[in-house]
C-alpha positions, 0 to 999 in steps of 0.5 A, spaced: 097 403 240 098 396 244 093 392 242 090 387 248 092 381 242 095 381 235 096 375 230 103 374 228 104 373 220 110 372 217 114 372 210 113 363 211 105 364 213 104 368 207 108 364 202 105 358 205 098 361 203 101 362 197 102 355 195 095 353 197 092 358 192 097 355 188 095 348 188 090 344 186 085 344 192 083 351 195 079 347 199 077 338 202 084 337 199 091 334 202 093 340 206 086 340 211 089 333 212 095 334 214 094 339 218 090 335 222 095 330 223 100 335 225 095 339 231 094 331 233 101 330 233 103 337 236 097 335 243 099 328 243 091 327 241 089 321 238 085 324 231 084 331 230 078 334 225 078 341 223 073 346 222 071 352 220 072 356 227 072 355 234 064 356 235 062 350 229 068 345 234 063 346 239 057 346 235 060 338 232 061 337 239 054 336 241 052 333 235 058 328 235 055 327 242 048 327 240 046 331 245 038 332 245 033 337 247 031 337 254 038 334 256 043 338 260 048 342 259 053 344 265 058 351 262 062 356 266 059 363 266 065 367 265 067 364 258 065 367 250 057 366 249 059 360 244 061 356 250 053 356 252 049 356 245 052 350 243 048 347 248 042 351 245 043 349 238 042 342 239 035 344 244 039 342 250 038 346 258 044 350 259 046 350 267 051 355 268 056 354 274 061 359 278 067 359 277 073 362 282 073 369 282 081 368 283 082 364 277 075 365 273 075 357 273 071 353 274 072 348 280 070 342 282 067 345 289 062 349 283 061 344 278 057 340 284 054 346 285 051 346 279 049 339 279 045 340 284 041 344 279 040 340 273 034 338 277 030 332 273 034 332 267 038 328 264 045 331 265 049 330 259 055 333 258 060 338 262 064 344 258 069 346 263 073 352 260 081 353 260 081 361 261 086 365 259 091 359 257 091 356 265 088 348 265 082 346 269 083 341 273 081 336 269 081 329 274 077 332 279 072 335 274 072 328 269 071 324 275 065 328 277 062 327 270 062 320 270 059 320 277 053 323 274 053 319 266 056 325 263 061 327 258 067 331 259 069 337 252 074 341 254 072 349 251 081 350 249 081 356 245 086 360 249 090 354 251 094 352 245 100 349 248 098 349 255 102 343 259 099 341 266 102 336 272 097 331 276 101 327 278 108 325 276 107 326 268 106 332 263 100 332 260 098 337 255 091 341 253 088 338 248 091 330 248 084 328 252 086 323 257 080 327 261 075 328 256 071 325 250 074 331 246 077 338 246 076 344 242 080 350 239 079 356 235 085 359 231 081 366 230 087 372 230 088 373 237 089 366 239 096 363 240 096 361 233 092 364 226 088 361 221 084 367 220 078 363 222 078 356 224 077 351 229 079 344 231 076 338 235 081 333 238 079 325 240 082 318 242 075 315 240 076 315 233 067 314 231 067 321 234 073 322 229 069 319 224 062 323 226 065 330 226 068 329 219 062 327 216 058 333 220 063 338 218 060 337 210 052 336 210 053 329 213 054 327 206 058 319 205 060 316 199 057 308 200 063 304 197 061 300 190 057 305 187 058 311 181 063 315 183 059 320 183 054 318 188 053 321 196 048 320 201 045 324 207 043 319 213 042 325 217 044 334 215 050 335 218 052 343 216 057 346 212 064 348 218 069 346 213 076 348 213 079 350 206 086 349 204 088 356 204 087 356 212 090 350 213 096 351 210 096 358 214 094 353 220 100 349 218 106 355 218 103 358 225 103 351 228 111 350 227 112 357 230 108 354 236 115 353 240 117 359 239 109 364 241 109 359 247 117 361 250 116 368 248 108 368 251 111 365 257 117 370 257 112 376 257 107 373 262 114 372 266 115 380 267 108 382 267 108 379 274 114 382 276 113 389 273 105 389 277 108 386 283 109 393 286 102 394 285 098 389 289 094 389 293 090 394 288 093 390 282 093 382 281 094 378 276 089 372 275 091 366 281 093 361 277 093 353 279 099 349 281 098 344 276 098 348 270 104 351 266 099 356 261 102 359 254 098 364 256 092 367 251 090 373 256 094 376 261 088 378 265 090 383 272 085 383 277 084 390 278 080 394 285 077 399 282 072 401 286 076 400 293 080 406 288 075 410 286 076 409 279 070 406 274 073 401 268 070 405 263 075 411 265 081 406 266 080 403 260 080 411 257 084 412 260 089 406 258 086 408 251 089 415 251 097 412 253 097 407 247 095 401 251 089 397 249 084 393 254 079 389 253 074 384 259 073 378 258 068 376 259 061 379 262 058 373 265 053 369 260 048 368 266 047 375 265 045 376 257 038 377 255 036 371 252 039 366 258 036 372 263 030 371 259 030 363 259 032 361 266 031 368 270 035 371 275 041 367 277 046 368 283 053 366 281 058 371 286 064 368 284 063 370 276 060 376 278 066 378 283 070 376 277 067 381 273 067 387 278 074 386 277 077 384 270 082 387 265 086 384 259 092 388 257 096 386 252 099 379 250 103 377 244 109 374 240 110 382 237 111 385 244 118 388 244 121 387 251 120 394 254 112 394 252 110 390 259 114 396 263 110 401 258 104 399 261 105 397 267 108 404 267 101 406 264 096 402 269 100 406 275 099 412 272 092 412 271 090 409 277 095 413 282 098 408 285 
């Protein structure tokens, strides 16, 4: 069975986990900071902090920005929940903006949109997301959110290592030459693994200051006291990450070369082996700007114009070995967002929805793998 995503653990991850629980420190040792340091180096950020998963990156985020209840909150409907609860830890208004029903990006043209709905609130920060591995385009959307006093944080969970080009230079996801901030999650199914973990990147080194002292309690150690002695001036929370994950972050991080050349290969011949099924199959549009290691290999798939319901493709895939997954019902359309905000009309993210499909992508896919399922999906669907 072909899994939609699968980690890649090696002998070296395993011995590196090893070592830690070797060590002296399981956990707010040495090696948590060494592996801030090397993800900093590896994005070309400033400061680096981890934490305990993707979602407490954007949770610290919000407290390092001390956004407030009644501020607004502006993220794209097609992305995971944690994206918008952010906001609504800290008490503040989520404004959900569409996205490219091509890409499942959100743009400039449906940022503004959104921002004509914030109505009397004070807007206070955007989080645009990079969907499946491709970059946002991050000036466009930078320059709106200064026009409206707001902060950028850029939701990068599927975009470790994802190089783009406005202009004449390379930049990479996660140096937030864009952005206040950028987050990412080392969940199994991400380009690199901690099991569980997150990452937020920052050149302003208060903020960096700031997420290391929320990720533990909010506690600091006033300098000339006993040794012993800590004060809380506000709760943070409990979002470390120990040791042990680290030095797993640390092994997956030297890999990431490799996971992004065989991630770009496979992404590569999904487009030539899909090709032949268009206009029924396509792949997500990617933007000109952006050369993606890509987390999610999503075909845009017409099936009502085929007759065919998702739940019968998937099955179907299911039943030749191939795993799916959809990413993502729009959030717009959970209850509690239904419940808190009423009914909203956002066609693009719906049309996204309608039509998304994520096959399998991963560093372990032997070669023949894509023509396997490309072979699968022309079965099913009869083209």
């Amino acid at each position: 069975m072909l899994p939609y995503g699968r980690q890649t653990i090696e002998d070296d991850d395993i011995a590196a986990v090893t070592a830690a629980l070797k060590a002296d420190f399981l956990t707010t040792g040495p090696t948590v900071e060494a592996f801030e340091r090397a993800f900093a180096g590896t994005v070309g950020a400033p400061h680096a902090a981890a934490c305990s998963n993707g979602t407490a990156a954007l949770h610290l985020a919000m407290l390092a920005l001390d956004v407030k209840p009644g501020e607004a909150v502006i993220v794209p409907s097609i992305t995971f929940l944690a994206t918008a609860n952010c906001a609504r830890y800290v008490g503040a208004d989520v404004i959900f903006a569409d996205v490219d029903p091509e890409s499942g990006l959100m743009t400039p043209a449906t940022l503004a949109e959104a921002m004509g709905r914030v109505g009397d609130r004070r807007l206070r920060a955007v989080l645009p997301v990079h969907l499946r591995g491709d970059a946002c385009d991050l000036p466009a959307l930078a320059r709106l959110a200064g026009e409206a006093g707001a902060v950028l944080v850029e939701d990068a969970p599927h975009a470790v290592g994802t190089t783009m080009n406005f202009g004449d230079m390379t930049e990479q996801i996660g140096d937030v030459r864009h952005s206040a901030m950028a987050t990412f999650s080392f969940h199994p199914v991400k380009t690199i693994a901690t099991g569980e973990g997150g990452m937020v990147t920052t050149g302003d080194p208060r903020l960096a200051e700031r997420l290391r002292l929320l990720r533990s309690h909010g506690m600091v150690r006033p300098p000339g006291r006993e040794p012993w002695w800590y004060e809380m001036p506000e709760p943070g929370f409990n979002y470390r990450l120990p040791d042990i994950l680290c030095a797993l972050g640390l092994s997956q991080l030297a890999k990431l070369p490799r996971f992004a050349a065989r991630r770009r290969a496979l992404a590569a011949a999904y487009g030539e082996a899909l090709a032949p099924l268009a206009p029924a199959v396509r792949l997500a549009a990617r933007p000109a700007w952006s050369d993606p290691v890509l987390h999610l290999m999503v075909a845009l798939v017409d099936f009502e114009g085929l007759g065919r319901t998702r739940l019968e493709v998937v099955e179907a895939l299911k039943a030749k070995g191939v795993g799916t997954q959809v990413h993502y019902i729009p959030v717009h359309r959970q209850p509690y967002y239904r419940n808190l905000y009423g009914p909203l009309d956002l066609p693009g993210a719906e049309a996204w929805y309608a039509r998304c499909l994520s096959l399998p992508l991963y560093p372990g896919m032997a070669d023949d793998d894509v023509g396997r399922v490309a072979e699968a999906l022309r079965d099913v669907l009869g083209l």
